[in-house]
N, C-alpha and C positions, 0 to 999 in steps of 0.2 A: 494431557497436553491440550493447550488452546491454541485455537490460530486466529490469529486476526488477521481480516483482508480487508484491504482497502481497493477497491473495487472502480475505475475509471470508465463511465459510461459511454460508448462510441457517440459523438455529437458530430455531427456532419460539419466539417469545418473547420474545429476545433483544434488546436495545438494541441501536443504534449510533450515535452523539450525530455527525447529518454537521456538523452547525454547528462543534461545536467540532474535527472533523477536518479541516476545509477551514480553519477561522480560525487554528487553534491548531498541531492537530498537523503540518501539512502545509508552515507555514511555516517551523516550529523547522527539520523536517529538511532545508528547502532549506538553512538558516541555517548548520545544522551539516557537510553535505556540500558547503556551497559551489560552486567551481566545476565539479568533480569529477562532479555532476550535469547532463548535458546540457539535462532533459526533464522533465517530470513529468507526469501527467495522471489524474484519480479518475474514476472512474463508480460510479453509484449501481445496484444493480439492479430491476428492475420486473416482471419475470415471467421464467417457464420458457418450456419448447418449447411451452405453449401461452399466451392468456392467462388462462387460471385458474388456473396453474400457479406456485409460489411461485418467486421467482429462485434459480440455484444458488447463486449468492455475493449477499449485500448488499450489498457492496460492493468495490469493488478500487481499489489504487493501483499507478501505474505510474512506475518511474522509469528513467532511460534513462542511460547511460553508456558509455565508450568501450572501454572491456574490462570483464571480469571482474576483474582486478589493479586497476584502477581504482576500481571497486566497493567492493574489499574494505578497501584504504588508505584509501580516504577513512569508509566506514562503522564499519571495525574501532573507533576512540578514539570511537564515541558512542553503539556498541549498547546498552549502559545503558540511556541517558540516551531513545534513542529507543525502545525495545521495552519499558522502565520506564512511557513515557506511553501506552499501549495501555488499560488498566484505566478511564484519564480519559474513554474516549470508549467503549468495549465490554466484554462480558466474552468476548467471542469469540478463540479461539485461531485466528487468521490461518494460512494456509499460503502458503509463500514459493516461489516458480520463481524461476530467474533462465534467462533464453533469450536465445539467438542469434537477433537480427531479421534475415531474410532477405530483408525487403521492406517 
C-alpha cells in the first residue's frame, strides 16, 4: 500500500479555506482518481510539540493506493486540473511524500 501526503505547511498568516477543501477539492480528486484510490483521509492541524506551539503543517491529506504505478496512472491525466485547484482554497505551496505503509 502507498500513501501519498500532501502536506500544508503552517505559514503565519496564511489561509486555508478547509470548507471548500473537504466539500469541493477533496471530492473532485476522489471523482477523478476513481477507483485507483483505495483511501483517503485529511486532518486539520491544532498545535506543535507543545500547546502554544503553532502546528507544523495546517493541514494534510492522505491518499492511499495499491502501488506507486498505480498512483502515478491514475493521477498522471489530471495533475492540471487537480494541483490548478490549490490557489481556490490556499496560497500555500504544499509538499508531497508518497510512502510505503508498513503498518
Amino acid at each position: 500500500m502507498i500513501k501519498v501526503s500532501v502536506l500544508y505547511p503552517h505559514n503565519e498568516g496564511a489561509k486555508f479555506d478547509m470548507d471548500y477543501y473537504l466539500g469541493q477539492h477533496i471530492p473532485m480528486v476522489q471523482e477523478k482518481l476513481g477507483a485507483a484510490l483505495k483511501g483517503v483521509s485529511v486532518e486539520q492541524g491544532v498545535a506543535g510539540g507543545t500547546p502554544d506551539a503553532p502546528p507544523a503543517f495546517v493541514a494534510m491529506g492522505h491518499l492511499l493506493f495499491d502501488s506507486a504505478a498505480a498512483f502515478e496512472q491514475a493521477f498522471g491525466p489530471h495533475t492540471e486540473q487537480i494541483m490548478g485547484d490549490i490557489p481556490n482554497y490556499t496560497p500555500i505551496q504544499p509538499t508531497i511524500q508518497i510512502s510505503d505503509v508498513k503498518m
